[in-house]
C-alpha positions in Angstrom: 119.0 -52.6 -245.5 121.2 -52.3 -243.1 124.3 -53.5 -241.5 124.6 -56.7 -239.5 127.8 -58.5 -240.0 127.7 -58.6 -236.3 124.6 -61.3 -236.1 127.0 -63.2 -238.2 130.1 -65.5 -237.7 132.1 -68.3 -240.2 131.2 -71.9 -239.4 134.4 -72.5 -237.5 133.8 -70.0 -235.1 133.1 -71.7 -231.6 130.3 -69.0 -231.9 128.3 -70.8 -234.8 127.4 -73.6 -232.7 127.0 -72.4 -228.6 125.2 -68.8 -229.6 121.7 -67.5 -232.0 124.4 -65.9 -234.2 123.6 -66.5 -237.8 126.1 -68.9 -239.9 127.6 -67.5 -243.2 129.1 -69.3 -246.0 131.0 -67.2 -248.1 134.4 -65.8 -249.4 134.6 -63.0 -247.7 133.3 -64.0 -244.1 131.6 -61.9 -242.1 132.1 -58.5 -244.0 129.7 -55.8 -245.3 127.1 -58.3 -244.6 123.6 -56.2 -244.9 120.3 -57.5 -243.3 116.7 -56.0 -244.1 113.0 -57.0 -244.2 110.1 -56.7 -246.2 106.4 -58.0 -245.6 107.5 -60.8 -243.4 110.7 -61.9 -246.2 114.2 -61.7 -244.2 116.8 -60.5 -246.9 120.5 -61.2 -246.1 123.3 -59.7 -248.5 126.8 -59.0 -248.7 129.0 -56.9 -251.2 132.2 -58.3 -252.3 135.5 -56.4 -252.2 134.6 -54.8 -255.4 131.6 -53.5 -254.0 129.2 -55.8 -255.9 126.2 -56.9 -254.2 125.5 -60.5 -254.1 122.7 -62.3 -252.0 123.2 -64.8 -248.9 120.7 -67.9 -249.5 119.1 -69.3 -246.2 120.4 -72.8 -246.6 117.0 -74.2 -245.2 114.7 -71.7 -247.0 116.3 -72.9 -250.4 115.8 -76.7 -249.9 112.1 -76.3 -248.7 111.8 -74.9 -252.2 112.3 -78.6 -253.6 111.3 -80.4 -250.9 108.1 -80.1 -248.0 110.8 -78.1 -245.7 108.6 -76.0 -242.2 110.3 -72.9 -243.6 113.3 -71.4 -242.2 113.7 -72.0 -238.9 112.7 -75.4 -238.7 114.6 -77.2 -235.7 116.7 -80.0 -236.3 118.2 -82.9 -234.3 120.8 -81.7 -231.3 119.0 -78.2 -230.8 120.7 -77.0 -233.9 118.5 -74.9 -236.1 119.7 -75.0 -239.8 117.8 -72.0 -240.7 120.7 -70.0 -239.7 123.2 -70.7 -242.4 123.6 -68.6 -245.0 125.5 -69.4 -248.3 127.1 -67.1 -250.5 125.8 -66.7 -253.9 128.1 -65.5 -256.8 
């Protein structure tokens, strides 16, 4: 892993929607926001104040699980590409 709160912004940031930077959801914005990789699998996670490690879901990736979603970067209407949100999870 290793740091990448830079390829991140909130979802009110002029950024999230005019730029490829990634989306996040979550408490504690953009901070100590870790990316790695591992046989293909992109792995997104951020530690909380506390230090405790909690994972950032790709918001697309999780509702292909229950659904017949193209994966995670599947484009959608407008150019935007909703496999760039990532949600918080406690």
């Amino acid at each position: 892993m290793h740091p990448c709160s830079d390829q991140f912004v909130v979802p009110l940031d002029p950024q999230a929607w005019t730029t490829d930077k990634m989306v996040v959801i979550s408490p504690y914005g953009t901070d100590r926001i870790s990316c790695g990789s591992w046989h293909g699998f992109f792995n997104v996670e951020q530690a909380d104040p506390q230090g405790k490690v909690h994972a950032l879901q790709n918001l697309l990736a999780a509702i292909a699980l229950f659904g017949s979603g193209s994966g995670s970067r599947a484009e959608y209407g407008g150019g935007y590409e909703a496999g760039k949100v990532y949600v918080w999870q406690p």
